[in-house]
C-alpha positions as CSV (number, residue, x, y, z in Angstrom):
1,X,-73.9,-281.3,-152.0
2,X,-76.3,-283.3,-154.1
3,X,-74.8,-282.3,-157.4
4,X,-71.4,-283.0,-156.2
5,X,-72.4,-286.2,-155.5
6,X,-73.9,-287.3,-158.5
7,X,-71.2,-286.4,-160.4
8,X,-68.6,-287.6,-157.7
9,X,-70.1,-291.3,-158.1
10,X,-69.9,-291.0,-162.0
11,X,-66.5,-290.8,-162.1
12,X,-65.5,-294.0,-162.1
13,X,-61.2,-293.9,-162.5
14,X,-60.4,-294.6,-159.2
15,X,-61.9,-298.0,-159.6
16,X,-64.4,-300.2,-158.2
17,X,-62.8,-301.2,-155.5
18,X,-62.6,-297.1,-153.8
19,X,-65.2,-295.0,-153.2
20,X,-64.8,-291.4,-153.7
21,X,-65.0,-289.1,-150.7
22,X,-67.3,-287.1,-151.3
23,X,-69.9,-290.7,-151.4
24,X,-67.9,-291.8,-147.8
25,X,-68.9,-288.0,-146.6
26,X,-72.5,-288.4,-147.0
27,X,-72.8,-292.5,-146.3
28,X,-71.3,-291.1,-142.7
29,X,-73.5,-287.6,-142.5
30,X,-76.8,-289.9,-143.5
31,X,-75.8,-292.9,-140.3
32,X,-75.3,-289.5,-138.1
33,X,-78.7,-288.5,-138.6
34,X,-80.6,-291.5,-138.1
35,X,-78.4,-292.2,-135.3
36,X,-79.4,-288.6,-133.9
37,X,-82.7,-289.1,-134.4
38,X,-82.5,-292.3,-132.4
39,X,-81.1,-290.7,-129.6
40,X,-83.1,-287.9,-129.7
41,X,-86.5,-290.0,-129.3
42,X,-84.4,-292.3,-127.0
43,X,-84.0,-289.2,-124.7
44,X,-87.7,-287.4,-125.0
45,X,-88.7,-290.9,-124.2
46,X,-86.4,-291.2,-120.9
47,X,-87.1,-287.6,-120.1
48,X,-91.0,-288.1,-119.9
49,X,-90.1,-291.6,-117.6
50,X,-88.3,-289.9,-115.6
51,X,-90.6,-286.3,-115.1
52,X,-93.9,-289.3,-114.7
53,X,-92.0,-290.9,-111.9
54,X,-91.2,-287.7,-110.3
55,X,-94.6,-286.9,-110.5
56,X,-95.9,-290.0,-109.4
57,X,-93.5,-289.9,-106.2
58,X,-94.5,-286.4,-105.5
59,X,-98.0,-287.4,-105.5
60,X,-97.5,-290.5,-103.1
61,X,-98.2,-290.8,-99.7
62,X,-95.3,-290.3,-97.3
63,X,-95.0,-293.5,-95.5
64,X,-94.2,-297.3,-97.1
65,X,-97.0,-299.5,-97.1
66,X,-99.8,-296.9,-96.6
67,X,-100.7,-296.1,-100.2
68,X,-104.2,-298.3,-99.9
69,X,-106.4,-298.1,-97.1
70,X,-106.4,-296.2,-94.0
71,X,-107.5,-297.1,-90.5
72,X,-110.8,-297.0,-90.1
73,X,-110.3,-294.7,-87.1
74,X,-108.8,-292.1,-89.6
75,X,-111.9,-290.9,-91.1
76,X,-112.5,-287.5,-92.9
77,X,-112.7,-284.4,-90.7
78,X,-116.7,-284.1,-91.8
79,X,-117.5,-287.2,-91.3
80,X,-115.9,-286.8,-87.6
81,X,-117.4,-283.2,-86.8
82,X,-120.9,-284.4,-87.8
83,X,-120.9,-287.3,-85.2
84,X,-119.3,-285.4,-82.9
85,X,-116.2,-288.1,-82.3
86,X,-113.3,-287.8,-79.9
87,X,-110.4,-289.5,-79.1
88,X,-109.6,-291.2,-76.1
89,X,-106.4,-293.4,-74.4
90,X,-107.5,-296.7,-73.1
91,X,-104.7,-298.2,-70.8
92,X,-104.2,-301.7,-68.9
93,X,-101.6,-300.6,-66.4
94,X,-101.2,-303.7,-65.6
95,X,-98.9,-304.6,-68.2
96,X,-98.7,-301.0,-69.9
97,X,-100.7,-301.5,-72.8
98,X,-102.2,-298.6,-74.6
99,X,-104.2,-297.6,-77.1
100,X,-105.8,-294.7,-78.7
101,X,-109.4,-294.9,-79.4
102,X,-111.9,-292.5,-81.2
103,X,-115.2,-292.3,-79.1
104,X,-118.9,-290.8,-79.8
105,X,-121.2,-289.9,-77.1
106,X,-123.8,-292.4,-77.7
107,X,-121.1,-295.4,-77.2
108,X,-121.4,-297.4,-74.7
109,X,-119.0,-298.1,-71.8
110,X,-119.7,-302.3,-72.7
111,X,-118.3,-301.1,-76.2
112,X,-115.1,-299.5,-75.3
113,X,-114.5,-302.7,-73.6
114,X,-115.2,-305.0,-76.3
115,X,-112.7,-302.6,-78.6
116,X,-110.5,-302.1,-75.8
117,X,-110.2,-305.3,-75.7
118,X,-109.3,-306.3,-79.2
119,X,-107.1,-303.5,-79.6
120,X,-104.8,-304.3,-76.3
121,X,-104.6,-308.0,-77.8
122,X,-107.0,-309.3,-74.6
123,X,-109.6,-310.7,-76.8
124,X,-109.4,-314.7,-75.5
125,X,-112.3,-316.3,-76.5
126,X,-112.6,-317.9,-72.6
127,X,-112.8,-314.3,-70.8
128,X,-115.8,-312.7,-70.9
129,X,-115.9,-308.8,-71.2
130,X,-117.9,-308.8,-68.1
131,X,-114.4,-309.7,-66.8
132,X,-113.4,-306.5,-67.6
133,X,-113.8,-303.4,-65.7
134,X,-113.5,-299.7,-67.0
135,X,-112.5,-297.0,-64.7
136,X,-111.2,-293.2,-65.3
137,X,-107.4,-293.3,-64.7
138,X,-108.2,-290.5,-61.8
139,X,-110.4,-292.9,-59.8
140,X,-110.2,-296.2,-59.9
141,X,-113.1,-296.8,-57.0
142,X,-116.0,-296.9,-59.0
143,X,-116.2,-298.8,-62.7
144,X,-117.7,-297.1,-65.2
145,X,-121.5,-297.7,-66.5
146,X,-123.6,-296.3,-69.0
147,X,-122.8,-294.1,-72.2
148,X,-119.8,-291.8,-72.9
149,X,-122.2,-288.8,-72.4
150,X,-123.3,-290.1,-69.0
151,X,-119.8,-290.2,-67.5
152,X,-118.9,-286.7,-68.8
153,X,-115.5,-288.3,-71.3
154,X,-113.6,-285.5,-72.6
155,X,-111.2,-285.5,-75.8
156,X,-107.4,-286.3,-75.3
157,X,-105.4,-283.5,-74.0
158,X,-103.6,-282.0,-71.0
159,X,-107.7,-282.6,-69.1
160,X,-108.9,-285.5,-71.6
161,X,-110.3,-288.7,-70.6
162,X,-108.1,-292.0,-70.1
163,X,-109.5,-294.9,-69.2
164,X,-107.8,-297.7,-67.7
165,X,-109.5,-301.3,-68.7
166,X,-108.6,-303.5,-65.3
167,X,-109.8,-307.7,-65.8
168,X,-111.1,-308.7,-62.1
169,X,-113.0,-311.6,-63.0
């Protein structure tokens, strides 16, 4: 095609004003090409976009709004098996209020108040925790005292331990 071309745009009797076709030919076929090769870079660029943010949503967490931290409750499973932590349900039936709580044996009963507290949204700055009474949703007749070991707490389930946090000032 070369040769052709040379000798296409020596021969000069159609004029200056035309161009032979074989000069139109390859003006097109050279555009075409660096218009392909635009598009071609365009579309290995939007290919590797769009397989990154595939990748990046496979990789997220499932929920909005929990991509940075965690509860502190949710800790890893070693960390929990090596303190021996359980969970427990903390109630107010007074109002219906519940919570979930995670519980070690050495915590105290004073403790699971104070959190209880806080967590049910009873935490008023004029009412002390003394206020507060914890019982074992079973009986209700005698307020809790001591540790979590001492009153024999068990972790949620069909015979776990709820507690109900009852304010009798």
């Amino acid at each position: 095609l070369k040769p052709f071309l040379d000798q296409a745009s020596l021969d000069r009797s159609a004029g200056p004003a035309t161009l032979s076709p074989a000069i139109l030919i390859w003006s097109v076929h050279r555009s075409f090409r660096k218009r392909m090769a635009r598009r071609s870079i365009l579309s290995i660029a939007a290919v590797a976009a769009l397989a990154l943010s595939l990748l990046r949503a496979s990789l997220a967490p499932a929920f909005a709004g929990s991509a940075g931290q965690q509860p502190a409750v949710r800790g890893s499973r070693v960390a929990l098996a090596a303190e021996k932590r359980f969970e427990v349900f903390v109630t107010n039936p007074s109002v219906g209020a519940r919570t979930r709580m995670m519980i070690s044996p050495s915590m105290t009963c004073a403790e699971i108040v104070e959190r209880g507290r806080k967590e049910l949204g009873f935490d008023q700055p004029w009412i002390n925790n003394e206020d507060f009474k914890l019982y074992k949703a079973e009986d209700e007749s005698t307020p809790l005292k001591g540790s979590v070991a001492d009153n024999e707490m068990k972790p949620w389930g069909p015979d776990g331990t709820e507690l109900h946090l009852i304010f009798q000032p």
